[in-house]
LOKOLGU-318464 format. One record per residue (C-alpha): residue in three letters; x, z, y. Coordinates in steps of 0.02 Angstrom, whole numbers, plus 50000, padded with zeros to 5 digits. Layout:
<sites>
AlaXZY ...
</sites>
This chain:
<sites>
Unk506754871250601 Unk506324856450464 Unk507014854950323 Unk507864839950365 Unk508834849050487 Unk509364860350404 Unk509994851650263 Unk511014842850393 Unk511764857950469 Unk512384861850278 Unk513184845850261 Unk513964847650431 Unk514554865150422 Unk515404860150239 Unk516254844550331 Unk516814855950473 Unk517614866550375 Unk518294852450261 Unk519154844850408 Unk519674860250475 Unk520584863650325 Unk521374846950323 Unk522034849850502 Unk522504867750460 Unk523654860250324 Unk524194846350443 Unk524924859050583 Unk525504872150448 Unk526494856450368 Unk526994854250566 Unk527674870650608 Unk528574871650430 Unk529494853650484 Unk529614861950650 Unk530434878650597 Unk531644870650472 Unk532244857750620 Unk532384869250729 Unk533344883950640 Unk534424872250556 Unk534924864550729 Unk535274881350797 Unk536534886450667 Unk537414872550683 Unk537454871750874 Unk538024890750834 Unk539194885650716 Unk540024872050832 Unk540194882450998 Unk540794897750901 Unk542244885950857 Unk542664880251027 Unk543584895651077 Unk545294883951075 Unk544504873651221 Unk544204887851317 Unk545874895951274 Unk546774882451316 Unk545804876351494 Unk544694891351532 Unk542954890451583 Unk543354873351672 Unk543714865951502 Unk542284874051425 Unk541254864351558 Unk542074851051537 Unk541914850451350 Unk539974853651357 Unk539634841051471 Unk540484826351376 Unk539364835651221 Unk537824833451317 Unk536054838751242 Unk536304846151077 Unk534684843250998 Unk533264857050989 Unk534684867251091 Unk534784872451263 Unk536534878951330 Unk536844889551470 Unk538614895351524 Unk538874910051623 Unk540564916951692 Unk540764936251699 Unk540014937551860 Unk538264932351770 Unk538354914251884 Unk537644900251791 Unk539034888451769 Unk538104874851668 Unk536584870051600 Unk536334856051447 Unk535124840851514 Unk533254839251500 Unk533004829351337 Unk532844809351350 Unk531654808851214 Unk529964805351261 Unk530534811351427 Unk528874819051534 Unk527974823751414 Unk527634839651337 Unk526184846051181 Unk524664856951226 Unk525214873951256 Unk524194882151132 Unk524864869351002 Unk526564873451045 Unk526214891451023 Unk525454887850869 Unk526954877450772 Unk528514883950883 Unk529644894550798 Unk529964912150875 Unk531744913850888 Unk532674922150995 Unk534224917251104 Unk535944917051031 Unk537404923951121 Unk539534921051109 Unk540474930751199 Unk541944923551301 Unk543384932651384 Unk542814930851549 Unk540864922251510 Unk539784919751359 Unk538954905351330 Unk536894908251292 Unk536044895651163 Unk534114894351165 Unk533004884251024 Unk532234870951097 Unk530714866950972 Unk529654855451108 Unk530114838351040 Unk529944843450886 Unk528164850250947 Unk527764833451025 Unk528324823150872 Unk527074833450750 Unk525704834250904 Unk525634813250914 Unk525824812050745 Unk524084824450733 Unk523124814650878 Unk522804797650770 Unk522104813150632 Unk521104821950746 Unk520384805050792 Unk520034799250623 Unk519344816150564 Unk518044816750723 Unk517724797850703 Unk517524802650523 Unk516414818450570 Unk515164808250663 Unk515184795250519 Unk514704806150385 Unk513554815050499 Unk512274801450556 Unk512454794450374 Unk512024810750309 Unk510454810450417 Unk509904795050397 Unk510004797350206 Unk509304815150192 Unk507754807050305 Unk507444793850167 Unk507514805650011 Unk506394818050112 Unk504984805250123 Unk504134808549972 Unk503954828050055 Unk503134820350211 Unk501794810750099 Unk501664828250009 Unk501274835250191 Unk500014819350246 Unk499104825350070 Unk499034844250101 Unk498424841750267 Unk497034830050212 Unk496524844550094 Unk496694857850216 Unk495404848650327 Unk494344846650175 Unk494824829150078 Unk494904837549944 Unk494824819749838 Unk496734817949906 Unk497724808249785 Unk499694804949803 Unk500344790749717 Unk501734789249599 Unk503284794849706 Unk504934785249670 Unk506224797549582 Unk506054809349417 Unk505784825049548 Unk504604813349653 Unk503314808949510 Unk503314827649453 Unk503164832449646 Unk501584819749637 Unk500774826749467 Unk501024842749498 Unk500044840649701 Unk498684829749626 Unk498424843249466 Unk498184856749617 Unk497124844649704 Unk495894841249563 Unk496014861449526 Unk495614865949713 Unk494274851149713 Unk493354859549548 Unk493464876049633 Unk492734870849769 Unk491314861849678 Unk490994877549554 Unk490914887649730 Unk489674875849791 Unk488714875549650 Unk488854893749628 Unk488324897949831 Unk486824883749775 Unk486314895249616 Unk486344910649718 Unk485494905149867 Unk484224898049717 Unk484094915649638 Unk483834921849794 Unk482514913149846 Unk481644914949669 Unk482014932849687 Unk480874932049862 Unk479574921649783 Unk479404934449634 Unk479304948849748 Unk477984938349826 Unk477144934349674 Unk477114952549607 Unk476534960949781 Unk475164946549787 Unk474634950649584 Unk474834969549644 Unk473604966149779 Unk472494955049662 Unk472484970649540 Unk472004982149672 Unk470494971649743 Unk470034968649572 Unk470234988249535 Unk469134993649673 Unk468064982549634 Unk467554986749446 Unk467645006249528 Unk466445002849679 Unk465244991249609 Unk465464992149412 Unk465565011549417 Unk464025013649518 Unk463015001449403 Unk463575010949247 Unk463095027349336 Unk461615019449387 Unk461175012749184 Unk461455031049141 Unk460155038349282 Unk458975026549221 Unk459295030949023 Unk459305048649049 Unk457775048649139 Unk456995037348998 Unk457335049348874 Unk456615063848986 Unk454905055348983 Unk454895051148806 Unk455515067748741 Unk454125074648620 Unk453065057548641 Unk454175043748570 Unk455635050748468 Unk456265029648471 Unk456125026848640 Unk457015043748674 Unk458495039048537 Unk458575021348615 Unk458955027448786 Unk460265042448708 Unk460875026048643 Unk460915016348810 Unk461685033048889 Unk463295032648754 Unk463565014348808 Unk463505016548967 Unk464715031048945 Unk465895020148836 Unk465865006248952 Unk466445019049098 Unk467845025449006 Unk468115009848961 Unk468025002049149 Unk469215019249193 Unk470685013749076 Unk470494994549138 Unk470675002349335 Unk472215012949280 Unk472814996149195 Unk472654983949353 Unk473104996549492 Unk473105015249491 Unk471855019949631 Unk472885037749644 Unk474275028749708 Unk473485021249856 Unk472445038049868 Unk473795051049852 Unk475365044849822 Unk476705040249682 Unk476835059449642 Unk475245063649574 Unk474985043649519 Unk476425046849403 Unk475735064849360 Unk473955055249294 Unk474855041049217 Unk475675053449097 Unk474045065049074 Unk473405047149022 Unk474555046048881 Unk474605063248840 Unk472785063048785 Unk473045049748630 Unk474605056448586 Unk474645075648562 Unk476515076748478 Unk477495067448599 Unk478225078248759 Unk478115070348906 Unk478975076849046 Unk479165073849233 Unk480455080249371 Unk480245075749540 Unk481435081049707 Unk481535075649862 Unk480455068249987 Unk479355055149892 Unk477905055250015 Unk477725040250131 Unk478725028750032 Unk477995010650067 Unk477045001049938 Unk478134988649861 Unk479395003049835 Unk478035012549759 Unk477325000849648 Unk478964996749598 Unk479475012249526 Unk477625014849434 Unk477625000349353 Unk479365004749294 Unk478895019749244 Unk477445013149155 Unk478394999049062 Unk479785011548999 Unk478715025848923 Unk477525011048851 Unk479015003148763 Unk479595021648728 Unk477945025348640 Unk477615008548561 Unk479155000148502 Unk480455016048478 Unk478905029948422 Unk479885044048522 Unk479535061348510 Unk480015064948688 Unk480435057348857 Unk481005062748996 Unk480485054349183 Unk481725060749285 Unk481535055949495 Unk482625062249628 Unk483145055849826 Unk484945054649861 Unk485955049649988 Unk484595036950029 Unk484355029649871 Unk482905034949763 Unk483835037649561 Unk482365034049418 Unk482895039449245 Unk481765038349090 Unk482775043148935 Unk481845045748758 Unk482425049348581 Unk481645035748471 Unk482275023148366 Unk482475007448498 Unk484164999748498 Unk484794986248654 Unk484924973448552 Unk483094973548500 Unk482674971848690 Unk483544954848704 Unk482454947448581 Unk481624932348618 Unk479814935848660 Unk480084954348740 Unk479964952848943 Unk479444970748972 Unk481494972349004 Unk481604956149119 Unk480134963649200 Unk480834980049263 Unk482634971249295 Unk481644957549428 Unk480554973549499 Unk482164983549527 Unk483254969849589 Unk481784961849722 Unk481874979749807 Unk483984975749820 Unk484104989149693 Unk484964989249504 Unk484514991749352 Unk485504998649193 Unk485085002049012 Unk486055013748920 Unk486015019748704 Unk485855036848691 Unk486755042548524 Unk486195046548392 Unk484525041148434 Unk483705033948616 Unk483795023048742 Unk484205027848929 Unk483215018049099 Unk484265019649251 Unk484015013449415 Unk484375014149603 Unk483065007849731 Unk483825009449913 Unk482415018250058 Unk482165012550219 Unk482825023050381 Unk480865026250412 Unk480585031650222 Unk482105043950242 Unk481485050050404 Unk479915052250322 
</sites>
């Protein structure tokens, strides 16, 4: 139902009962005019054949007849004479008065007085006198009809007035619908003008405020679906970046192993047989090739810490288990007083090489930044499966605080945030009190890798 409508039933339904009230007060004035006629002409018709008893003593019944005939109608009265047998004698005339014509029956039964009959007792009859209220009736009935007339005529009036007027000062609310329409189908540069009226202008400021607040949201959600879809795709082209450097590294790696290795190996044959020949001949040439053989030594240590560096061949050889058991032998050798230790469950083998790689090099950039920046005394690598989701935690009690890794300049964070995120992971860092700094993340595993 609109709102027009109903407004209009309102104003109807308070007219109704306006008007009925006016005719309630109409007929209740009726039936008090009514009652008062009425009574007051049946006392005195009372009054008048109660005193009549000399006619009827004198002449009998016959006079009595007589007598009421010459009195005709007595008004709002009907009289009846009986003689002792119970034979109606006489009977007063129908009224003259708007002769043939009568009120609506449930108007009469709404005004008419209920009285009841009055009886006098004769010698030999009685005479019975009934109130007569239906001229009365039909006097305050036409004097209603020109009312009821006027209040309908009146009804209608007010009614299509009402309509017509509620319709114009409900236009403003259909431009208010026009508008949010238009916005719900995505205008969402829908303007309403200045509406005419104190409510209508603040109807109109308050619409286009919500217009130009749904139009920035929608913008900012734009923008904001823009800027993810962005990060997303320069989340892709990082994980493609760093699985095409990791591949890079390993080429590279197996290179300097297969080819620089055996030529270093090769230097040191060659030296050491040198200095075979020249032992007890040439103490220099034998002392230049000891020499040659330290070099060569030196550059294969050397060549060995550049390989771990670019890509840890024990990863691709044997897995991220004993890759992360060298990597920490590595750093156990040049630094004797720091514990480092490692705690591994569930099923790490077969995990798939980004994943892998991914939690290496986070490994490595968190006990390097443990060991260089926060000179710890301990850390802990702590891996475990769960649930599908593969938990890394490297904790340590040095001196780093969070603050110092949002510095400008220090990426090795950033770096471990984009590895953990590209595998749809997370990544959390936590201050250990009083001293430390906690690595946490959650890297989720493939159905196969579970399987596995």
């Amino acid at each position: 139902m609109s709102l027009r409508l109903q407004v209009n039933l309102i104003i109807t339904t308070l007219l109704g009962i306006f008007a009925s009230l006016l005719i309630g007060l109409q007929i209740d004035n009726t039936r008090r005019s009514v009652h008062e006629e009425v009574v007051g002409a049946n006392v005195v018709a009372i009054q008048l054949l109660s005193r009549m008893n000399w006619v009827y003593g004198y002449s009998g019944l016959e006079g009595m007849t007589e007598f009421l005939t010459q009195v005709g109608r007595i008004r709002s009265n009907e009289v009846e004479l009986y003689d002792d047998q119970g034979q109606l004698i006489y009977h007063s005339p129908l009224p003259t008065y708007k002769a043939g014509r009568e009120a609506p029956q449930w108007y009469s039964g709404i005004v008419s007085p209920p009285l009841v009959p009055k009886e006098i007792r004769l010698s030999n009859g009685r005479i019975l006198l009934r109130a007569d209220p239906s001229r009365a009736t039909l006097d305050g009935w036409d004097d209603l009809r020109p009312m009821l007339w006027m209040v309908l005529a009146g009804f209608v009036l007010c009614n299509v007035l009402v309509y017509a007027l509620v319709g114009r000062a409900m236009k403003p609310l259909h431009r208010v619908v026009q508008g949010l329409r238009s916005i719900a189908q995505g205008a969402y540069d829908t303007r309403l003008p200045a509406l005419s009226g104190r409510e209508g202008r603040l109807i109109s400021h308050a619409f286009n405020g919500m217009a130009q607040s749904v139009q920035d949201s929608v913008l900012a959600r734009r923008q904001a679906q823009e800027a993810t879809q962005a990060l997303a795709e320069n989340r892709e082209l990082t994980q493609i970046i760093q699985a095409r450097i990791e591949q890079e590294r390993g080429a590279i790696a197996r290179e300097l192993h297969d080819e620089l290795g055996q030529q270093v190996t090769a230097i040191k044959s060659v030296g050491l047989a040198i200095a075979r020949r020249a032992a007890g001949q040439d103490a220099s040439i034998e002392q230049s090739a000891r020499l040659v053989m330290d070099c060569a030594d030196q550059i294969y240590d050397g060549v060995h810490r550049l390989i771990s560096k670019l890509r840890p061949l024990a990863l691709d050889r044997f897995g991220l288990r004993d890759a992360l058991q060298d990597l920490l032998d590595d750093w156990r050798e040049p630094h004797p007083g720091v514990v480092l230790s490692l705690r591994m469950s569930g099923p790490l083998d077969g995990l798939d090489d980004a994943l892998s790689t991914a939690v290496y090099r986070i490994v490595q950039e968190a006990v390097n930044n443990a060991l260089r920046h926060a000179q710890a005394s301990r850390i802990d690598v702590n891996i475990h499966v769960l649930a599908g989701w593969l938990q890394l935690e490297v904790a340590d009690n040095g001196a780093g605080r969070l603050e110092a890794f949002q510095a400008p300049g220090r990426y090795g964070v950033l770096g471990m945030r984009e590895r953990a995120q590209a595998q749809g992971g997370s990544f959390d860092l936590d201050q250990i009190e009083p001293a430390g700094v906690r690595v946490r993340v959650s890297l989720p595993m493939t159905r196969q890798q579970e399987g596995e």
